[in-house]
N, C-alpha and C positions, 0 to 999 in steps of 0.2 A: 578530910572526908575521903572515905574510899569511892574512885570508882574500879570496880572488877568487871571487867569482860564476864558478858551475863546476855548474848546470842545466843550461845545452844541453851536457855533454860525457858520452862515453859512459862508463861504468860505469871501465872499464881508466886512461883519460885522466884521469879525476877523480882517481882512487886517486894515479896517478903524481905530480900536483900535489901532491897532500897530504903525498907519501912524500915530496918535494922537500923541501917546507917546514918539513915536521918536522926532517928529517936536517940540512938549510940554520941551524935554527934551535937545535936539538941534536944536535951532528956526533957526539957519543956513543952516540947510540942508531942500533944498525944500520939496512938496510934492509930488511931483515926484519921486524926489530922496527914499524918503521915504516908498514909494508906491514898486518902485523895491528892496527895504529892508525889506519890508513885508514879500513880495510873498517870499522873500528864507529861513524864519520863519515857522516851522510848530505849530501847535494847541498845545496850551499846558491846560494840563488834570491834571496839580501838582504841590504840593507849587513851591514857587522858589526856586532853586537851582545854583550850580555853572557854570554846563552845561550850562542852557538855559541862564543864561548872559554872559557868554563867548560866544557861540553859536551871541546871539541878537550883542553883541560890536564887535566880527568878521567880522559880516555882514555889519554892520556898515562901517566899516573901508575899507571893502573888496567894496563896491560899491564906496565910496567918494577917493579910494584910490591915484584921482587925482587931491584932494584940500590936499594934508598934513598938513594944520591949522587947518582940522576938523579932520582929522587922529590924531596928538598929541592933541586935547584934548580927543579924546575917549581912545586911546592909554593908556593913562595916568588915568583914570576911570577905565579901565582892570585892569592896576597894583594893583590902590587901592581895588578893589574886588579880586584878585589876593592874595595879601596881608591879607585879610582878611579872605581868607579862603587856609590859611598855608597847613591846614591840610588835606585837601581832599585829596581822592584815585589820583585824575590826575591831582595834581598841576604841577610836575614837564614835565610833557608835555603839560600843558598849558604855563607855566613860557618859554620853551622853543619857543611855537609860539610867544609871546612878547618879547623876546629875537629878536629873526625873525623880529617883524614888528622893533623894535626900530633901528635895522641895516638897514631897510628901512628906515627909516626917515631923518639916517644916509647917507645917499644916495652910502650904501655899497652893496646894493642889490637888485632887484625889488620887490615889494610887495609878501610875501610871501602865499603860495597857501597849504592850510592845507594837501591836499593829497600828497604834494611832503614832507612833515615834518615828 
């Protein structure tokens, strides 16, 4: 998934980007749906990092969290970026909200809500 540096664009143009790349990236989830994954996405001003895809596959998960077919496979795109960055400062409370969603999927828990983690 891309993220592109998308500070200097206005409010509407930002969104549009995002809704692209989401739907470009999971053609399952409408533009609608897309649309309200946007707006919970702020402007990003810096390469990519682990935050802002964590952040973007949360959101993700966090709006479709009543299809669980599109849950496990973003679910599953977290771990592999997860995975891949072992070593960052806040993997180990990232690994724990995936930890979270996967007991969700599990149907051991409701969808978990980062403020309560």
């Amino acid at each position: 998934m891309k993220y592109e540096y998308n500070g200097n664009l206005v409010e509407n143009d930002r969104i549009y980007n995002v809704v692209e790349d989401i739907i470009n990236y999971y053609p399952s989830i409408s533009v609608n749906e897309a649309n309200e994954i946007a707006l919970l996405e702020g402007r990003i001003s810096e390469d990519k990092n682990l935050d802002m895809q964590f952040n973007r596959l949360y959101n993700i998960m966090l709006v479709m969290q009543d299809n669980k077919n599109i849950v496990k496979v973003v679910a599953r795109d977290l771990i592999d970026i997860l995975n891949d960055n072992k070593n960052d400062y806040n993997i180990k409370y990232y690994y724990n909200i995936a930890y979270q969603i996967l007991r969700y999927l599990s149907n051991e828990r409701e969808f978990p809500y980062i403020d309560e983690i």
